[in-house]
Predicted model as a PDB file, atoms N, CA, C, CB and O in Angstrom, pLDDT in the B-factor column:
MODEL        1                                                                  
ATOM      1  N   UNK A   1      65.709  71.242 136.929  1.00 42.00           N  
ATOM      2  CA  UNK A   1      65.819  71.276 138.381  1.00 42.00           C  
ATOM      3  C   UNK A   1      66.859  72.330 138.746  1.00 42.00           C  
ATOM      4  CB  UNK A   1      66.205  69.869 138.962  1.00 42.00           C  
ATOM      5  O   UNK A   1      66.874  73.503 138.372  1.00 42.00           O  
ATOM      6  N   UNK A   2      67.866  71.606 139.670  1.00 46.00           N  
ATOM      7  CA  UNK A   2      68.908  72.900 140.011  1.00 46.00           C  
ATOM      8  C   UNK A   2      70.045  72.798 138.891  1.00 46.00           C  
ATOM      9  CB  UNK A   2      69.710  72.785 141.729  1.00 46.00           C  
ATOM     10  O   UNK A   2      71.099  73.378 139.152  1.00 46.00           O  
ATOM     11  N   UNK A   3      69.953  72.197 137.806  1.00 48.00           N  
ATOM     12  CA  UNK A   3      70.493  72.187 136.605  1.00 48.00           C  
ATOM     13  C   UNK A   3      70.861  73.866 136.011  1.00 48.00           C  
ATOM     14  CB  UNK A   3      69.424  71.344 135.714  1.00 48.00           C  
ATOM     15  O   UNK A   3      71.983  74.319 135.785  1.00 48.00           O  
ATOM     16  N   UNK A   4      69.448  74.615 135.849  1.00 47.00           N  
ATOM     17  CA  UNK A   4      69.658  75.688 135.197  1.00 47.00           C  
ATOM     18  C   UNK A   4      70.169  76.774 135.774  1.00 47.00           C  
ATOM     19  CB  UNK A   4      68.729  75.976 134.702  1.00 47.00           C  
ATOM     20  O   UNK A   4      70.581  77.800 135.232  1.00 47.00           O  
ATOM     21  N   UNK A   5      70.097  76.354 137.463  1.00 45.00           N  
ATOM     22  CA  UNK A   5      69.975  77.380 138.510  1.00 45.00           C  
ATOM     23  C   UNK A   5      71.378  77.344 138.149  1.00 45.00           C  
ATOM     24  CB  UNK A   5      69.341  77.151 140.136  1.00 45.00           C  
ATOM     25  O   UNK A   5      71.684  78.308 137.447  1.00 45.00           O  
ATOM     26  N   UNK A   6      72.631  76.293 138.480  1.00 45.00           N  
ATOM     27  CA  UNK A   6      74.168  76.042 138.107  1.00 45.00           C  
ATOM     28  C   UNK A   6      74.595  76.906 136.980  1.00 45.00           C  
ATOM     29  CB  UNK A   6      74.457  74.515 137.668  1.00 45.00           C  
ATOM     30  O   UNK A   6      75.653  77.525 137.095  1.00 45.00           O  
ATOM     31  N   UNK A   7      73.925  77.005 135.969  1.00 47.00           N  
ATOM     32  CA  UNK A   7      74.223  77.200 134.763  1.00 47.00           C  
ATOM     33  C   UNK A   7      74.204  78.752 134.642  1.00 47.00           C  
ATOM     34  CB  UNK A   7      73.325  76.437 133.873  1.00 47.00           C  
ATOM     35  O   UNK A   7      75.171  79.413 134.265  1.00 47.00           O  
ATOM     36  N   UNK A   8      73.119  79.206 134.968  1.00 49.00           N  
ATOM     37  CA  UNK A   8      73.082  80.709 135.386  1.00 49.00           C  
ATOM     38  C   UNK A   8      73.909  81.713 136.772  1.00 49.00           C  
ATOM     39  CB  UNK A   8      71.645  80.790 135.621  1.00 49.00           C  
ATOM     40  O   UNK A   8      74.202  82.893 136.965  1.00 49.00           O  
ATOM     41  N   UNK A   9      74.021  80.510 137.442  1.00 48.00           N  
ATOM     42  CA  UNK A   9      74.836  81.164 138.773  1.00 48.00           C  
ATOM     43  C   UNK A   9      74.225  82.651 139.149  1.00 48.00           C  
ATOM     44  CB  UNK A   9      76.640  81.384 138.387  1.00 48.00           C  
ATOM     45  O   UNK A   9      73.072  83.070 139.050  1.00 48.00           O  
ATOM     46  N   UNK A  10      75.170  83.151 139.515  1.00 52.00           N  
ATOM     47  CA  UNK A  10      75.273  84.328 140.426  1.00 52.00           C  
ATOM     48  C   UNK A  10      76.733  85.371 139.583  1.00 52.00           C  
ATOM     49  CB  UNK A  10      75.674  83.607 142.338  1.00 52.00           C  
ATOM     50  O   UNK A  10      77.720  84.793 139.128  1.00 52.00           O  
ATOM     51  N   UNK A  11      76.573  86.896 139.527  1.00 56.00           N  
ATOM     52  CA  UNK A  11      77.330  87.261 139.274  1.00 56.00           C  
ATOM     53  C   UNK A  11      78.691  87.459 139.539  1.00 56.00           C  
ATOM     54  CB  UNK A  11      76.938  87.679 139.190  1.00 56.00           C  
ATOM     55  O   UNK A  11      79.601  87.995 138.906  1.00 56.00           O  
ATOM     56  N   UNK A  12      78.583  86.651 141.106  1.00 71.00           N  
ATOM     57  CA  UNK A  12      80.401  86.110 141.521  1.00 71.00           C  
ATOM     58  C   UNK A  12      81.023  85.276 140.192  1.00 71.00           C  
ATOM     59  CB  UNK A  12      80.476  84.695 143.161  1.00 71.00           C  
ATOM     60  O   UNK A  12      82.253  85.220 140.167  1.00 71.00           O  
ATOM     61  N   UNK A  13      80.465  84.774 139.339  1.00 75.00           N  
ATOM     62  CA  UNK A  13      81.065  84.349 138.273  1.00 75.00           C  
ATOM     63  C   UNK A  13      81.838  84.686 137.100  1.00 75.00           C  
ATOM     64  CB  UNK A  13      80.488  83.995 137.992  1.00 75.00           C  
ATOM     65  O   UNK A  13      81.298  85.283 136.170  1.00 75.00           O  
ATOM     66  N   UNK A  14      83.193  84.318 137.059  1.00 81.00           N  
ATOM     67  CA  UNK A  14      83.884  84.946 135.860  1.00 81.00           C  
ATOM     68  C   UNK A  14      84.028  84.339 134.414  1.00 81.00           C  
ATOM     69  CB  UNK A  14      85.151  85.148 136.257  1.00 81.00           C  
ATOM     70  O   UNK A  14      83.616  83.190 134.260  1.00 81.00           O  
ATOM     71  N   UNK A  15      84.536  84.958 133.417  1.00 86.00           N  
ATOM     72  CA  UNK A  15      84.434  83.945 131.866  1.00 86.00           C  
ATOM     73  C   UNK A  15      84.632  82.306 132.074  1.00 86.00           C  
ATOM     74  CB  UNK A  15      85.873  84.422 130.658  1.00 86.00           C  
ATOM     75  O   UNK A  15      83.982  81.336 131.683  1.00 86.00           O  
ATOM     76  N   UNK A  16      86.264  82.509 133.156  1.00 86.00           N  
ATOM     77  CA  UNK A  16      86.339  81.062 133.204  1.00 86.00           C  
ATOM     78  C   UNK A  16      85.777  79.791 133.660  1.00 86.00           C  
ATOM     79  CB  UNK A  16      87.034  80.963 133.514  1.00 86.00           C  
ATOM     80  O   UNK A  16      85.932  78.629 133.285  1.00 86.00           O  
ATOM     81  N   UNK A  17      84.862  80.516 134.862  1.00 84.00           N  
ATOM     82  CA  UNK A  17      83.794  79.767 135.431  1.00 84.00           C  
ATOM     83  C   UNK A  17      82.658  79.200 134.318  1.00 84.00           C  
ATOM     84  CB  UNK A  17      83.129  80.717 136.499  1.00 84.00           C  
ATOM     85  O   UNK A  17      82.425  78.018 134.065  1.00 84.00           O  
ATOM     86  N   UNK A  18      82.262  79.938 133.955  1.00 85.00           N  
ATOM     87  CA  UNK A  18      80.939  80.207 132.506  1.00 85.00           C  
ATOM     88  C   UNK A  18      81.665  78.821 131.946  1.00 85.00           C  
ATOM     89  CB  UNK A  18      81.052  82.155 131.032  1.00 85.00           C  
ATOM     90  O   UNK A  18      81.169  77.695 131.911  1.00 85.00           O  
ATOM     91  N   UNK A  19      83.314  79.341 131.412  1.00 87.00           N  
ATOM     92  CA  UNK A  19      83.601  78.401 130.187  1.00 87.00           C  
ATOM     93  C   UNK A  19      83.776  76.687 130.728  1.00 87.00           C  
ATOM     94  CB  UNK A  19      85.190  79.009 129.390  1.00 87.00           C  
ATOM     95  O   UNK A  19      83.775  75.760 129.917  1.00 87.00           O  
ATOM     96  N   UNK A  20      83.904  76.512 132.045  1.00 86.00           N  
ATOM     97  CA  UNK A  20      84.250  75.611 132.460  1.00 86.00           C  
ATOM     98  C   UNK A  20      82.678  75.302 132.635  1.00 86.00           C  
ATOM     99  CB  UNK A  20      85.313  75.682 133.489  1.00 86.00           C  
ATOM    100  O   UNK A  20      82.319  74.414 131.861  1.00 86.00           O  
ATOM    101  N   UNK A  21      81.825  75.721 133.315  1.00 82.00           N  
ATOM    102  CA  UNK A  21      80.485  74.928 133.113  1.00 82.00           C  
ATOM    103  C   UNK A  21      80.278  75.153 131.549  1.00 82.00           C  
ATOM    104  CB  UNK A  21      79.086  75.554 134.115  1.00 82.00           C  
ATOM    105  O   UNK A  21      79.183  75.703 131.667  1.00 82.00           O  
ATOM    106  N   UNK A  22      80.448  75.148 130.481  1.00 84.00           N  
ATOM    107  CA  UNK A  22      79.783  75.077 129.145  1.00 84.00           C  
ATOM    108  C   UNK A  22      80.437  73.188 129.031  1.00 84.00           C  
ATOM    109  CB  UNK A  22      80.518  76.612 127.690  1.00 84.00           C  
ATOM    110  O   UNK A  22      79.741  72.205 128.777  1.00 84.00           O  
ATOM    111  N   UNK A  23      81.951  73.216 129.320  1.00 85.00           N  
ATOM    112  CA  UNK A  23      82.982  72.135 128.899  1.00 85.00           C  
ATOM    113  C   UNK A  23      82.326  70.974 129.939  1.00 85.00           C  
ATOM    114  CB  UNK A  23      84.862  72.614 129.210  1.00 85.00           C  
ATOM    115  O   UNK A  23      82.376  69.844 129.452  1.00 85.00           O  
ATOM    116  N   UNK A  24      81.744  71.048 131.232  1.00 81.00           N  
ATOM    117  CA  UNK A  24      80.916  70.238 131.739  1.00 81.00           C  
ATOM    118  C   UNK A  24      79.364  69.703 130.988  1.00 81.00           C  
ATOM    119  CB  UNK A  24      80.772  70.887 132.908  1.00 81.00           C  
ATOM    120  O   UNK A  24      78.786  68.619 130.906  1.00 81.00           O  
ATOM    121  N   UNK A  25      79.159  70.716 130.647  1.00 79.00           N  
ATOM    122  CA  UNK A  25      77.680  69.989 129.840  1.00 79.00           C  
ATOM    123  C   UNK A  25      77.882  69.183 128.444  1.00 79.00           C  
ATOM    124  CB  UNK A  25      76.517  71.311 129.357  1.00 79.00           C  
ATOM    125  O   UNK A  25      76.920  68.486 128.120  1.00 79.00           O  
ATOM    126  N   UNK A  26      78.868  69.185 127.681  1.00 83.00           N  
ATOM    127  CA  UNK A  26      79.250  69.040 126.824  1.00 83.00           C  
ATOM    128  C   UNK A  26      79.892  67.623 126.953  1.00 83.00           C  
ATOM    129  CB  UNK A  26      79.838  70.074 126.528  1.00 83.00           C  
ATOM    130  O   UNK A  26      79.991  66.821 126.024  1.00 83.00           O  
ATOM    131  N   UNK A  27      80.344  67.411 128.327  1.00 81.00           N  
ATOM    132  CA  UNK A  27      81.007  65.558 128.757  1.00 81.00           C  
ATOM    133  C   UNK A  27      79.801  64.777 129.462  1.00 81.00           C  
ATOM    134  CB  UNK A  27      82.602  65.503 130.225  1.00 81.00           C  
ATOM    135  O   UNK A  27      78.957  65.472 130.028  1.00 81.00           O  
ATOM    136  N   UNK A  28      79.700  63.829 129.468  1.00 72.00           N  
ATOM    137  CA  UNK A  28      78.918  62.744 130.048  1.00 72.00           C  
ATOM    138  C   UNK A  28      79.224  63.200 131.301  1.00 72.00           C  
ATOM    139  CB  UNK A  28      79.255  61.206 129.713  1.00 72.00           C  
ATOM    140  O   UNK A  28      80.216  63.885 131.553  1.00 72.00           O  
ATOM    141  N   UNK A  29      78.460  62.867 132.042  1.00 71.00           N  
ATOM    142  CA  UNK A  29      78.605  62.253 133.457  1.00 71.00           C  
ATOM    143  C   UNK A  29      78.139  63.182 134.357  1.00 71.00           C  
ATOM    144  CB  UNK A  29      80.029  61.862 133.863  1.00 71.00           C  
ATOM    145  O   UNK A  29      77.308  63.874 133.769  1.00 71.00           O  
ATOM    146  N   UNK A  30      78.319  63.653 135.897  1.00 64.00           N  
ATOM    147  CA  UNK A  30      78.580  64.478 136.486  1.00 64.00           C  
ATOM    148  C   UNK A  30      79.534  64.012 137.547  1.00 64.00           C  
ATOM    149  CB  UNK A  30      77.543  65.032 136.776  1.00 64.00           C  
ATOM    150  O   UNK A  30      79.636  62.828 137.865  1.00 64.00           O  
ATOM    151  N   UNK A  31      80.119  64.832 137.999  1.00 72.00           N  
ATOM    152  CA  UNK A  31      81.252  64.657 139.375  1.00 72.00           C  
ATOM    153  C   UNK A  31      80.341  64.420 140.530  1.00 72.00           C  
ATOM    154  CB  UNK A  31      82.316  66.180 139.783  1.00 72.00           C  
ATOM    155  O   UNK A  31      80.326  63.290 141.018  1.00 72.00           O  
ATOM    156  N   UNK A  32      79.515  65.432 141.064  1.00 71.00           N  
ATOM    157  CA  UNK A  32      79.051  64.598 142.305  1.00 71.00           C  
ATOM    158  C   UNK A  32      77.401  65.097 141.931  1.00 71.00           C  
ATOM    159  CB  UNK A  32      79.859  65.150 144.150  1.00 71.00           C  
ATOM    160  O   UNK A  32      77.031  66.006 141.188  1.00 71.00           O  
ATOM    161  N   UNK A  33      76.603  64.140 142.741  1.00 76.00           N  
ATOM    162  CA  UNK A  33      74.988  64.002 142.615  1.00 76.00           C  
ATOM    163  C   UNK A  33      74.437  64.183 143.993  1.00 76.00           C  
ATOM    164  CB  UNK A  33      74.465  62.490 142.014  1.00 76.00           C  
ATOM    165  O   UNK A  33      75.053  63.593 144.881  1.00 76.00           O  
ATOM    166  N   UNK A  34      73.477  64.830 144.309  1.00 75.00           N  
ATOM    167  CA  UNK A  34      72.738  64.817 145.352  1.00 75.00           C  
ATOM    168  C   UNK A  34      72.182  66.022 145.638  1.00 75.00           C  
ATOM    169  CB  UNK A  34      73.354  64.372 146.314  1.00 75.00           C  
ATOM    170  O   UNK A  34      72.310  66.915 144.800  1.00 75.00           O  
ATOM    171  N   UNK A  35      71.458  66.285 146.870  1.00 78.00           N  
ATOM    172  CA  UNK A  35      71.261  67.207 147.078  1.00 78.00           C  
ATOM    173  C   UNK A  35      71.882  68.887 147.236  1.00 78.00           C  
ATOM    174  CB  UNK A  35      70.933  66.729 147.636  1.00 78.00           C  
ATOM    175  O   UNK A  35      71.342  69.977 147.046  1.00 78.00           O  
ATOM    176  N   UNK A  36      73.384  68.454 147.711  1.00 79.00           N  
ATOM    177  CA  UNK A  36      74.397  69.224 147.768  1.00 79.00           C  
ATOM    178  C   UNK A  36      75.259  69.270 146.746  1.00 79.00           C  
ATOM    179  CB  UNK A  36      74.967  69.005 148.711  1.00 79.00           C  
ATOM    180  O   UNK A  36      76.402  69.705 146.879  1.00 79.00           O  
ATOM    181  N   UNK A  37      74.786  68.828 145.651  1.00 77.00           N  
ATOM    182  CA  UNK A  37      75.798  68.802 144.543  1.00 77.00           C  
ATOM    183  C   UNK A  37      75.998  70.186 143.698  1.00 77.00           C  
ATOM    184  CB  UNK A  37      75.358  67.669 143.551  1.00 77.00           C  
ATOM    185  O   UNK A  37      77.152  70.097 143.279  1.00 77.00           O  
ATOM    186  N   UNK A  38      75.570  71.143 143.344  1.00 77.00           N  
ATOM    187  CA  UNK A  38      75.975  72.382 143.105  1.00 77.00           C  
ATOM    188  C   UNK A  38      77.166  73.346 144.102  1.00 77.00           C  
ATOM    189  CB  UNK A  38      74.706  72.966 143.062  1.00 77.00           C  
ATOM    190  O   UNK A  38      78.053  74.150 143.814  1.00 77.00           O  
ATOM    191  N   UNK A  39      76.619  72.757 145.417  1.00 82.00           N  
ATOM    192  CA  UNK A  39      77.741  73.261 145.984  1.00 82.00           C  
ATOM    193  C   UNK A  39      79.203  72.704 145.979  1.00 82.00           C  
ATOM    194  CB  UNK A  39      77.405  73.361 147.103  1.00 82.00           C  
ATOM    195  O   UNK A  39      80.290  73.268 146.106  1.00 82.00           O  
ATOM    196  N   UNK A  40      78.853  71.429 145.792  1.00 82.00           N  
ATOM    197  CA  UNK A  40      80.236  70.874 145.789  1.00 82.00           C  
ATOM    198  C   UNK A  40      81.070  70.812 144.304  1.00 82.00           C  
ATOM    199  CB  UNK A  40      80.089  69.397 146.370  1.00 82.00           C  
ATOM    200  O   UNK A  40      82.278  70.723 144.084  1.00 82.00           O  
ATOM    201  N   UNK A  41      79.721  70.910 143.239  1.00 81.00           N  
ATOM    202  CA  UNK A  41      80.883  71.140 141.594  1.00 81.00           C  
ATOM    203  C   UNK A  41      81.479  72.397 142.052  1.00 81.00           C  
ATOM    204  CB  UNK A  41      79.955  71.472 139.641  1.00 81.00           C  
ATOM    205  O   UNK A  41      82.703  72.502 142.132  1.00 81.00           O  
ATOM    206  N   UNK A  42      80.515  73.573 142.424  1.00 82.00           N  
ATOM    207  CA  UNK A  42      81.208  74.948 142.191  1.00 82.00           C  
ATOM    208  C   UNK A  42      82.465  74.819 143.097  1.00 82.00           C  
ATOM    209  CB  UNK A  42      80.213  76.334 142.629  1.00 82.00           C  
ATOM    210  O   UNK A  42      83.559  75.039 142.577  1.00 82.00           O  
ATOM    211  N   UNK A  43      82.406  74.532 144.210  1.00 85.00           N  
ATOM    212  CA  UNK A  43      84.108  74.606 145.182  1.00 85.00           C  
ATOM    213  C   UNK A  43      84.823  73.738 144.047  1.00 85.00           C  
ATOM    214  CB  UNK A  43      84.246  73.586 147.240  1.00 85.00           C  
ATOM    215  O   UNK A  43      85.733  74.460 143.641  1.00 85.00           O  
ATOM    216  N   UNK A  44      84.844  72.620 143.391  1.00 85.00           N  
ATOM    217  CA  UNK A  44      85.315  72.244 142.848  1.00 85.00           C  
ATOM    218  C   UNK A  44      85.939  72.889 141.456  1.00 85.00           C  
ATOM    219  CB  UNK A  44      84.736  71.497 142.979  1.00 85.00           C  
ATOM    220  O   UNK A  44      87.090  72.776 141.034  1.00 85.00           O  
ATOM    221  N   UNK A  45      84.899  73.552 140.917  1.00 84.00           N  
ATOM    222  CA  UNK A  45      85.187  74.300 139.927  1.00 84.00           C  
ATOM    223  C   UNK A  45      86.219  75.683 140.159  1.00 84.00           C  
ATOM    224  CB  UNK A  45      83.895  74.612 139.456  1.00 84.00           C  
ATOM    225  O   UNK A  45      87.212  75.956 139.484  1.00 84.00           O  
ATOM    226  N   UNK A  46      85.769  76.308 141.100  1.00 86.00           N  
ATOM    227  CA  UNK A  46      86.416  77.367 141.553  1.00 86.00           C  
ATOM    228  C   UNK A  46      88.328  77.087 141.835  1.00 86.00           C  
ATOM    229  CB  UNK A  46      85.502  77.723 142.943  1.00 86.00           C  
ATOM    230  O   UNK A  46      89.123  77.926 141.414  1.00 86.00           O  
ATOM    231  N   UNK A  47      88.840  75.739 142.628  1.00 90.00           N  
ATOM    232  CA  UNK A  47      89.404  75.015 142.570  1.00 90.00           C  
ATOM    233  C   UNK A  47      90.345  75.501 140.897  1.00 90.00           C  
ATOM    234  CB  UNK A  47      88.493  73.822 142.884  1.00 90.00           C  
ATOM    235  O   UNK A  47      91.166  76.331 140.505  1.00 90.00           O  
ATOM    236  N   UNK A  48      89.473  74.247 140.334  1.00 88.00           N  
ATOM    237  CA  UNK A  48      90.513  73.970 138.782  1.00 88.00           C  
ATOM    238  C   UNK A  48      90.582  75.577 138.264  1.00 88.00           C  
ATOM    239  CB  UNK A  48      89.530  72.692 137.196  1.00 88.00           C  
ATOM    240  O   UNK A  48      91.717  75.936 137.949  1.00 88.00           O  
ATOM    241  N   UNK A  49      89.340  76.757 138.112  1.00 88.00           N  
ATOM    242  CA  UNK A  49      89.664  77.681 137.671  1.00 88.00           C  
ATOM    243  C   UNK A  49      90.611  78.549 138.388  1.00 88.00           C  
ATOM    244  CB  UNK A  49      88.728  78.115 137.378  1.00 88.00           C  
ATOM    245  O   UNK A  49      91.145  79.442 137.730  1.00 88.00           O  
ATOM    246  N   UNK A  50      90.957  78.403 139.877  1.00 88.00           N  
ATOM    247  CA  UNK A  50      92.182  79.478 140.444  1.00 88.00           C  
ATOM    248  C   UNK A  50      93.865  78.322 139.830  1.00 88.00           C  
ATOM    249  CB  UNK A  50      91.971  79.720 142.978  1.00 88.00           C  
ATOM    250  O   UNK A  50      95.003  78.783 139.754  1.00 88.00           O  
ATOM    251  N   UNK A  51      93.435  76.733 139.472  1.00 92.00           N  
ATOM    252  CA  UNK A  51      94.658  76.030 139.045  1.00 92.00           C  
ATOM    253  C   UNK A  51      94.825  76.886 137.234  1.00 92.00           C  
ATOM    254  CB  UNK A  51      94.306  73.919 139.103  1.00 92.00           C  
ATOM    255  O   UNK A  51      95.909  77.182 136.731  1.00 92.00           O  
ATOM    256  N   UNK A  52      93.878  77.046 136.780  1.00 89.00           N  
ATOM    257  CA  UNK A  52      94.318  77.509 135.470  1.00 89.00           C  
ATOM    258  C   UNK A  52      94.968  79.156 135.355  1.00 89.00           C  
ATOM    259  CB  UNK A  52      92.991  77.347 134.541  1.00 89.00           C  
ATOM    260  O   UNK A  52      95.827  79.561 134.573  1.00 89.00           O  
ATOM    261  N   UNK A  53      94.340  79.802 136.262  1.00 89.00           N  
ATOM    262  CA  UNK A  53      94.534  81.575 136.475  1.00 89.00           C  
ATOM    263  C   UNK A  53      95.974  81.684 136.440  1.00 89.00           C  
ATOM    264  CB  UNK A  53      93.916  82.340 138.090  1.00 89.00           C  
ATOM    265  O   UNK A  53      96.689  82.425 135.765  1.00 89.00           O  
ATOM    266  N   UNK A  54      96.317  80.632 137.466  1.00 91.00           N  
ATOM    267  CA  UNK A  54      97.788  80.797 138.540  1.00 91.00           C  
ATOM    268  C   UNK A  54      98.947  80.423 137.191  1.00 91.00           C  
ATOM    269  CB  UNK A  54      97.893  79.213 140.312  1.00 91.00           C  
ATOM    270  O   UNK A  54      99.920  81.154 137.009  1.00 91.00           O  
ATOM    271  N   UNK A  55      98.629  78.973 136.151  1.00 92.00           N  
ATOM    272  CA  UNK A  55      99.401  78.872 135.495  1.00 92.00           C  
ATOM    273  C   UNK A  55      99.598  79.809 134.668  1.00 92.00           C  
ATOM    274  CB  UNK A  55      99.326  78.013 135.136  1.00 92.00           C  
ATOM    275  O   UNK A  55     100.749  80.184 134.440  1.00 92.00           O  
ATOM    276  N   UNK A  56      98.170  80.559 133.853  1.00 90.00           N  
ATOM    277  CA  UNK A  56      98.557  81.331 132.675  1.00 90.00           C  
ATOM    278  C   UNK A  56      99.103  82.874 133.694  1.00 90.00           C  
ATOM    279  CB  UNK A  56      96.965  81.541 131.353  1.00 90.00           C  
ATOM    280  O   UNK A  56      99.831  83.775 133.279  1.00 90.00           O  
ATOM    281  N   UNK A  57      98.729  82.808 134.516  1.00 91.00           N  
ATOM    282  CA  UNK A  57      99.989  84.165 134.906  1.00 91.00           C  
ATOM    283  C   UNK A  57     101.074  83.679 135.061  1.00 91.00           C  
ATOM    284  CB  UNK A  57      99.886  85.066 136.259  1.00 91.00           C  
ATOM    285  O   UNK A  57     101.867  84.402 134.458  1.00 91.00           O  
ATOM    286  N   UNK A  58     101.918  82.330 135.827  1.00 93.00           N  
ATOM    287  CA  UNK A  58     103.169  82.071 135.717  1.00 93.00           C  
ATOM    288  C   UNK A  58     103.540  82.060 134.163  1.00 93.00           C  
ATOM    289  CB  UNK A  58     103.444  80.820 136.447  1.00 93.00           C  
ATOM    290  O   UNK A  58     104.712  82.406 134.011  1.00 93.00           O  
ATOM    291  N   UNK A  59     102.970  81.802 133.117  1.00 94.00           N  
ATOM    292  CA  UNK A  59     103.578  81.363 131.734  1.00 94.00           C  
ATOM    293  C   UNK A  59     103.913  83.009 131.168  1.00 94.00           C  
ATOM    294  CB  UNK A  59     102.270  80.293 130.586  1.00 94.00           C  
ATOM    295  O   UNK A  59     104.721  83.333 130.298  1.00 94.00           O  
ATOM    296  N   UNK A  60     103.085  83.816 131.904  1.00 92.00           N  
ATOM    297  CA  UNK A  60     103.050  85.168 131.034  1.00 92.00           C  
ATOM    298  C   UNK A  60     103.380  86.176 131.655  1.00 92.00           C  
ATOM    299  CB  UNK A  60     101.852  85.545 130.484  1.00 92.00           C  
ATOM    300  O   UNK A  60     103.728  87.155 130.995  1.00 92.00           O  
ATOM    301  N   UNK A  61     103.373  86.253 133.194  1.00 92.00           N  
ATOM    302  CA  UNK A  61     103.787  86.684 134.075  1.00 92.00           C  
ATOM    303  C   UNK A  61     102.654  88.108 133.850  1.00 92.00           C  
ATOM    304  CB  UNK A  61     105.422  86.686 134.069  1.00 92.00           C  
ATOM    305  O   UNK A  61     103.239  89.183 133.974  1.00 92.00           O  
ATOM    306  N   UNK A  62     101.675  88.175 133.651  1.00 90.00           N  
ATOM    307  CA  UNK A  62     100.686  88.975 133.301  1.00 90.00           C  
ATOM    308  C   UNK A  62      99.475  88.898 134.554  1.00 90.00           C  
ATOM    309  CB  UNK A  62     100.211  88.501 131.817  1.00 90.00           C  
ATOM    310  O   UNK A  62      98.870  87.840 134.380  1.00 90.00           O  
ATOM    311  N   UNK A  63      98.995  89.529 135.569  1.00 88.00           N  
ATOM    312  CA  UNK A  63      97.817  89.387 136.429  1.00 88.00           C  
ATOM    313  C   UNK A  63      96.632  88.961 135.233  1.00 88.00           C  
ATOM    314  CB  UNK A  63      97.475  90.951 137.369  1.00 88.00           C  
ATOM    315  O   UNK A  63      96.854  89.364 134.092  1.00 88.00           O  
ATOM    316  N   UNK A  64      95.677  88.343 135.425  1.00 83.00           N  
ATOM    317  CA  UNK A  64      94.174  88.026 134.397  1.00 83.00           C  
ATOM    318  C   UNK A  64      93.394  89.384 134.948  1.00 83.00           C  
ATOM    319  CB  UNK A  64      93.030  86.162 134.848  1.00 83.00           C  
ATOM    320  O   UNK A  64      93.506  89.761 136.115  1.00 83.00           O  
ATOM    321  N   UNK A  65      92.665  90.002 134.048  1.00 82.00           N  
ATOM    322  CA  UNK A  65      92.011  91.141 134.611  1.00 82.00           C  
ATOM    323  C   UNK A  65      90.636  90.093 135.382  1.00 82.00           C  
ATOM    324  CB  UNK A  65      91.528  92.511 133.202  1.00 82.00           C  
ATOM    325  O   UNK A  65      90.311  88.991 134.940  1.00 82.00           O  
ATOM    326  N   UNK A  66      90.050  90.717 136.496  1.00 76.00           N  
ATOM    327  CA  UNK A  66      89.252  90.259 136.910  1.00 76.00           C  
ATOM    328  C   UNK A  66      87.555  89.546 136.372  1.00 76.00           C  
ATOM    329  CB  UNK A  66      89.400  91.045 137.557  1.00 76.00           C  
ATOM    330  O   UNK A  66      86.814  88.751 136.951  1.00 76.00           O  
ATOM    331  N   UNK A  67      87.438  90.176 135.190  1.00 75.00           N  
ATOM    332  CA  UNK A  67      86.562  89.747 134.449  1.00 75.00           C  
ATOM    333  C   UNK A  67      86.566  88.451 133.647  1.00 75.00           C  
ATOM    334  CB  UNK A  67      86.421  90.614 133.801  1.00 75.00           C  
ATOM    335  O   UNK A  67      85.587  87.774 133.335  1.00 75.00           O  
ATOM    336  N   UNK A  68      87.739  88.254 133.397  1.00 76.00           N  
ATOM    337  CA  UNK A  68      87.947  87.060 133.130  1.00 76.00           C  
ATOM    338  C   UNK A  68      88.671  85.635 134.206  1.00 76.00           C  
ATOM    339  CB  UNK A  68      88.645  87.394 132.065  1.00 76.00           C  
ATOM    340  O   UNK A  68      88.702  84.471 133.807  1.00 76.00           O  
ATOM    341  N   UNK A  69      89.042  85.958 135.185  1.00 71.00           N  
ATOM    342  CA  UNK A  69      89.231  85.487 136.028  1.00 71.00           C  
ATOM    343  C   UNK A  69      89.763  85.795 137.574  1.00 71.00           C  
ATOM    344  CB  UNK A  69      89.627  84.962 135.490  1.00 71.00           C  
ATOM    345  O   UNK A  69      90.927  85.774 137.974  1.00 71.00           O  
ATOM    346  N   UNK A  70      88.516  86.096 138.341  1.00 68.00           N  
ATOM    347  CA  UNK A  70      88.460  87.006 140.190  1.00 68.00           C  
ATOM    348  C   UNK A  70      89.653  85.947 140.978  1.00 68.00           C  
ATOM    349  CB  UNK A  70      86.223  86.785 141.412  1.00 68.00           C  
ATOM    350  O   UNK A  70      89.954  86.127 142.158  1.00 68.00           O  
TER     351      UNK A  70                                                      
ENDMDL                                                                          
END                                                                             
């Protein structure tokens, strides 16, 4: 269904996005179900991946090049 459509996205997507939907298919469950549910993992996802960007530049004080995280 819209399973594969998620999985493939759109090229707004960076490594960490990719790696974070691989680490979702890989756990039970899903976060939210319905019709609107792609939209609401990805805000969600987008979310935890700008929480991970922000730490590994505070730890390294290094910008992420955009390919790996926009």
């Amino acid at each position: 269904m819209n399973n594969n459509q998620a999985s493939t996205g759109g090229d707004n997507r960076d490594y960490l996005d990719k790696a974070l939907d691989a680490v979702e298919k890989k756990l039970p469950g899903k976060r939210f179900q319905g019709p609107d549910a792609v939209q609401k993992n990805r805000a969600l996802n987008e979310k935890i991946t700008d929480a991970i960007r922000k730490g590994i530049e505070k730890v390294t004080g290094r910008k992420l090049p955009s390919k790996v995280s926009n």
